[in-house]
C-alpha positions in Angstrom: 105.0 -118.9 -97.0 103.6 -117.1 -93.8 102.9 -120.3 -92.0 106.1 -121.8 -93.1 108.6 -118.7 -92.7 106.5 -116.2 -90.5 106.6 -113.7 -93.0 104.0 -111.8 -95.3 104.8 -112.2 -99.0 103.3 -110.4 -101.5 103.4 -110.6 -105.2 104.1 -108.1 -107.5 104.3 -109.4 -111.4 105.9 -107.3 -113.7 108.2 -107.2 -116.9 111.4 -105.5 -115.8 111.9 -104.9 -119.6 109.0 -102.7 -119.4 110.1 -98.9 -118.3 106.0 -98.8 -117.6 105.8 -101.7 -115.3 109.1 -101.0 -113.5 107.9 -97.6 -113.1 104.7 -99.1 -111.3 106.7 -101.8 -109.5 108.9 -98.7 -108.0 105.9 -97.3 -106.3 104.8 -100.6 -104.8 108.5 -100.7 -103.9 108.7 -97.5 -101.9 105.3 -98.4 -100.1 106.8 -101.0 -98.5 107.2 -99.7 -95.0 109.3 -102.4 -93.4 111.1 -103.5 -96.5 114.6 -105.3 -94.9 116.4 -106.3 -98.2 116.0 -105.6 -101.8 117.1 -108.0 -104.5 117.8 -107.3 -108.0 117.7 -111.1 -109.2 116.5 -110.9 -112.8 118.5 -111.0 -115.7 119.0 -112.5 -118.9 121.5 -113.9 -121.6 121.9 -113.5 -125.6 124.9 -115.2 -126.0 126.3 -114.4 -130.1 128.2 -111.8 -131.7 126.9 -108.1 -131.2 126.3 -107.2 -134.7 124.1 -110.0 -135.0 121.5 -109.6 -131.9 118.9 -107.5 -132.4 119.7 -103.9 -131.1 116.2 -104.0 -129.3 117.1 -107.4 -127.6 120.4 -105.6 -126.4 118.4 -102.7 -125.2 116.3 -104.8 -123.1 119.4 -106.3 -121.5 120.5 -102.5 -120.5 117.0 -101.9 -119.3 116.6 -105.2 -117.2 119.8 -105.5 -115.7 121.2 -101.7 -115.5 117.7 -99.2 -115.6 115.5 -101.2 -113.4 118.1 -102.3 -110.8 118.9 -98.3 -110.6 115.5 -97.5 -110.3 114.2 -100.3 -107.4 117.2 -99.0 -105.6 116.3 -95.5 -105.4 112.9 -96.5 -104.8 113.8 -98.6 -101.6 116.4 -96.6 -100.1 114.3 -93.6 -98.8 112.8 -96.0 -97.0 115.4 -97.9 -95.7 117.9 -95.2 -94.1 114.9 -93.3 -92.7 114.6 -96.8 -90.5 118.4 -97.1 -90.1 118.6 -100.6 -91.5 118.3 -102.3 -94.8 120.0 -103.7 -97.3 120.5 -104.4 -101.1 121.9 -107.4 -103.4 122.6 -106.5 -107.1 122.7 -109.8 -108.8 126.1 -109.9 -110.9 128.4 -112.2 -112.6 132.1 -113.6 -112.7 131.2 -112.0 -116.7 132.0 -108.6 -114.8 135.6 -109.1 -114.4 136.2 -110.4 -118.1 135.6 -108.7 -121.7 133.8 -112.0 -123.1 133.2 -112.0 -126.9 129.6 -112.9 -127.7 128.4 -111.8 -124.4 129.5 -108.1 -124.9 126.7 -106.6 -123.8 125.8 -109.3 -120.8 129.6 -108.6 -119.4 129.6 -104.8 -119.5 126.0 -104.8 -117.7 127.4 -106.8 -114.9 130.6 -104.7 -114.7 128.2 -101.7 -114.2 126.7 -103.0 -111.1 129.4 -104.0 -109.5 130.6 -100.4 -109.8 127.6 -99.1 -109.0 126.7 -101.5 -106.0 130.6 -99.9 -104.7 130.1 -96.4 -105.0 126.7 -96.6 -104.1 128.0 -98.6 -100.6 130.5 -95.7 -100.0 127.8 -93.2 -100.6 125.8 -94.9 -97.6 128.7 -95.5 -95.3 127.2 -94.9 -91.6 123.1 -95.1 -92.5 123.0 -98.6 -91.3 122.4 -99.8 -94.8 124.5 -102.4 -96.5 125.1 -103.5 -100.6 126.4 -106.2 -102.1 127.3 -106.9 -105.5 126.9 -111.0 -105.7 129.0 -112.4 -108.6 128.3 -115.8 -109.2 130.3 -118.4 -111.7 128.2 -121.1 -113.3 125.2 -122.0 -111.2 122.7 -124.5 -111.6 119.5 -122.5 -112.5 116.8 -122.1 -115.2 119.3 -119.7 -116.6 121.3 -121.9 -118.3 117.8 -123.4 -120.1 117.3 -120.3 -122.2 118.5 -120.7 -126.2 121.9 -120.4 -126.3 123.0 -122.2 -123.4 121.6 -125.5 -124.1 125.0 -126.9 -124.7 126.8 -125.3 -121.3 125.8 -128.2 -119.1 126.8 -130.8 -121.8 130.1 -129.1 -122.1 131.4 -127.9 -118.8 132.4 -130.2 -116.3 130.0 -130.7 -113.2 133.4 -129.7 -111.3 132.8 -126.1 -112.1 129.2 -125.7 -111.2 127.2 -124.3 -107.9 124.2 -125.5 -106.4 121.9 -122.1 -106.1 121.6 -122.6 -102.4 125.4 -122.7 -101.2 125.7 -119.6 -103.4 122.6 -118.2 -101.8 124.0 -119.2 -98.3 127.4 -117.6 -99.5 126.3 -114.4 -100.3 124.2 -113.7 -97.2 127.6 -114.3 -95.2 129.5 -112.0 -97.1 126.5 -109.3 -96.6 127.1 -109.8 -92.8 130.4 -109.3 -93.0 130.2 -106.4 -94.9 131.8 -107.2 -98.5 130.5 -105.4 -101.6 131.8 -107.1 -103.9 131.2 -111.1 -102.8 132.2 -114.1 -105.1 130.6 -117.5 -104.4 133.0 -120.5 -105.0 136.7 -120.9 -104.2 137.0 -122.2 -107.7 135.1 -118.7 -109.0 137.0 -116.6 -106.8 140.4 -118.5 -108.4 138.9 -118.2 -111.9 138.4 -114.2 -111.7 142.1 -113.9 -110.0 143.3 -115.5 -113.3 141.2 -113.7 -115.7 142.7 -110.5 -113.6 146.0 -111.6 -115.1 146.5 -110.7 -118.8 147.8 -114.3 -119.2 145.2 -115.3 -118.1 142.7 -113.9 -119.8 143.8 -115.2 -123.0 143.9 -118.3 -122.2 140.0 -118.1 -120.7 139.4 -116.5 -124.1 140.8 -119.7 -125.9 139.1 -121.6 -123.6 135.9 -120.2 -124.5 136.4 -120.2 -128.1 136.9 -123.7 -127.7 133.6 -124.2 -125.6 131.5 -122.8 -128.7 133.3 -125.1 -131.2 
């Protein structure tokens, strides 16, 4: 990595579902004194109905996407706007704009950070600091290898997938230009405007419905 990129990287293992280990990762977070972007990348599904996930598995979900991406941001910022420059990507999801059954928990996480990633923008208007809530559509990941999404790739159409790197390559455009909230993907960008119409939004319900049949 330093030879290839000219940087120094630096590992720091831990499980975000831990409140122990994130505590211990925020401290190695703040120590970082020339720290130039922060991203909040992990997350995970448990696609089914809510009733029927385990309430600790649901908790976990909270903790990972919602408590630890809270808390690395507080631990980087200090940081940052003492050196007048940084900024921050909180990992999101076309889920935040829709109200999907069997992913209750999954879409109402990624709602909260794209109004957090806003307010928290606002809040830091003139410190040289910039966030960015990045909601990617279907991507081409290990995400969709986890149980539950076996199926997804089988059933939905290569048409509406992303390569990682031309959503990677999107966001950091959007970051320069200064948009919060940044959606990857004509055809994800065309998806949330319809799902932002009540008409809409049943028929992506039915449509998913159907996708679990």
């Amino acid at each position: 990595m330093q030879r290839k990129f000219n940087v120094n990287a630096q590992v720091f293992p831990a499980d975000l579902s831990d409140p122990t280990q994130v505590k211990r990762l925020e401290t190695q977070v703040a120590e970082i004194g020339d720290l130039e972007i922060l991203i909040n990348n992990a997350g995970f599904g448990v696609p089914g109905k809510f009733v029927e996930i385990q309430a600790e598995r649901n908790a976990e979900m909270i903790q990972v996407h919602i408590l630890a991406t809270v808390r690395l941001c507080r631990a980087a910022l200090p940081g940052m706007i003492s050196r007048g420059r940084g900024s921050i990507i909180n990992v999101s999801s076309i889920a935040a704009f829709m109200a999907t059954p069997r992913n209750a928990t999954y879409s109402a996480t990624k709602a909260y950070l794209n109004v957090f990633s806003e307010a928290l923008q606002d809040e830091l208007k003139g410190t040289g600091i910039r966030v960015q809530a990045l909601c990617p559509g279907l991507t081409h990941t290990e995400f969709h290898d986890h149980p539950g999404y076996e199926d997804y790739k089988r059933r939905i159409p290569e048409f509406f997938w992303m390569q990682a790197e031309d959503v990677v390559r999107e966001s950091l455009d959007a970051l320069k230009k200064g948009r919060v909230i940044c959606i990857p993907g004509f055809k994800n960008r065309l998806i949330v405007a319809i799902i932002r119409n009540w008409l809409g939004a049943l028929a992506a319900k039915a449509l998913a419905a159907r996708l679990r049949q």
